[in-house]
DONUVO-442932 format. One line per 4 residues: number of its first residue (from 0); their letters; for each residue x negated, y, z negated of C-alpha. Coordinates in Angstrom, 1 decimal. Layout:
N
NUM) a) X:Y:Z; ...
//
This chain:
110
0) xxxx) 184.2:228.2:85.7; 181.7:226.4:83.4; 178.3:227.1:83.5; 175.7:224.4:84.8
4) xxxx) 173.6:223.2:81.8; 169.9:225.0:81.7; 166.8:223.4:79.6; 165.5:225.4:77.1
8) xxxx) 162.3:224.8:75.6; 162.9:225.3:71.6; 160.2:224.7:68.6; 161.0:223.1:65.5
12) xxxx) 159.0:222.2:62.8; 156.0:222.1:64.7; 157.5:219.9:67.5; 158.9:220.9:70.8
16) xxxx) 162.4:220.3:72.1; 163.8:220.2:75.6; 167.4:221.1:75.2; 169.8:220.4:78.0
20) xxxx) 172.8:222.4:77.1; 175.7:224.6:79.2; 175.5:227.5:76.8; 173.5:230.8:76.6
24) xxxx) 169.1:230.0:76.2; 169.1:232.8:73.4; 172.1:231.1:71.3; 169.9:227.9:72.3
28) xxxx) 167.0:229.5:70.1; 168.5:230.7:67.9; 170.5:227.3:66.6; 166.8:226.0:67.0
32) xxxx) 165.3:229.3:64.5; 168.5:228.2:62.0; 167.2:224.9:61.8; 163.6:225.6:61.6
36) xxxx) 163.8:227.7:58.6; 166.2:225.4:57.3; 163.4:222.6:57.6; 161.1:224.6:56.0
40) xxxx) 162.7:225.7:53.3; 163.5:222.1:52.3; 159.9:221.3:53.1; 158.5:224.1:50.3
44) xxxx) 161.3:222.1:47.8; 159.8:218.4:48.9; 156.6:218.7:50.1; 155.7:215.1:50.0
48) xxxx) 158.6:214.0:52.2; 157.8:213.0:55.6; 159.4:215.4:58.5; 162.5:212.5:59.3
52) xxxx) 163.5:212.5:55.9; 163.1:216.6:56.2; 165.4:216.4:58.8; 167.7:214.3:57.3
56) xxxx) 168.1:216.5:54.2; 168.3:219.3:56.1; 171.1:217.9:58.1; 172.7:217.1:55.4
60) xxxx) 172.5:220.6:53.9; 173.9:222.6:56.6; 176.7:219.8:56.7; 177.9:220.4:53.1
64) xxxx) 177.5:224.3:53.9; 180.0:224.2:57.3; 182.6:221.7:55.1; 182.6:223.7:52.4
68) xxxx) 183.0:226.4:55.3; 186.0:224.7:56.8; 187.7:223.9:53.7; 187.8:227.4:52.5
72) xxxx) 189.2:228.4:55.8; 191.6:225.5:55.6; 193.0:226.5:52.2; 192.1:229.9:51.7
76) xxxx) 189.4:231.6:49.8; 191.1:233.6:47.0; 187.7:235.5:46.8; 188.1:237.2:50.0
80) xxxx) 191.4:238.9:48.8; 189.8:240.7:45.7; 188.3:244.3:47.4; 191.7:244.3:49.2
84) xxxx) 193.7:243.9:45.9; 191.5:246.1:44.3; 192.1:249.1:46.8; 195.4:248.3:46.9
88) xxxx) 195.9:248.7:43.1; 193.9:251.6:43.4; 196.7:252.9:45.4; 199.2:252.0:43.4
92) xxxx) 198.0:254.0:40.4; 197.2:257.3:42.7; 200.6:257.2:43.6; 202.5:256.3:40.2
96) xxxx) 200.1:259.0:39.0; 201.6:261.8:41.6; 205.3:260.4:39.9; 207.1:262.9:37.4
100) xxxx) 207.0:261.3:34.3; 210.8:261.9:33.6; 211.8:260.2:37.2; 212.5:256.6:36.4
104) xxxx) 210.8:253.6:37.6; 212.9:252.0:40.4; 212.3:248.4:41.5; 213.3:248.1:45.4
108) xx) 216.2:245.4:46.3; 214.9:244.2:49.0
//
């Protein structure tokens, strides 16, 4: 069952939003905090810029953020391999380190 769709009063820079959305008020404000600081911290950068063109850079900002997002999660991010790799080599030595140094190496068939 969806929910029925709830105004939420939200504050961002400096102007007030109605939102008319389905989802939870406190998710509401807090995608409304995101892009207030967001705004602001793009202000402090352009100060001169006029609060469209804020918005408009901003937007643009968290776009390249949640494509960059989406493409590492469509291809993989290498990065997020490396603690496991490193424990797992860590591993590796613990227990070729516990081996007899006479006993052979043995590589598995399959």
């Amino acid at each position: 069952m969806e929910s029925r769709p709830t105004v939420t009063h939200v504050e961002i820079f400096g102007q007030t939003y109605s939102v008319r959305a389905a989802g939870d008020p406190d998710y509401i404000r807090e995608l409304a905090a995101f892009v207030d600081r967001r705004m602001r911290e793009v202000a402090e950068h352009a100060p001169t810029v006029d609060s469209t063109k804020i918005a408009i850079l901003t937007a643009l900002n968290i776009s390249d953020e949640y494509y960059q997002h989406r493409q590492k999660a469509q291809v993989g991010d290498p990065g997020r391999l490396v603690p496991q790799a490193g424990r797992l080599v860590e591993k590796l030595d613990e227990i070729l380190g516990t081996l007899p140094q006479s006993a052979p190496a043995r590589a598995g068939n399959g």
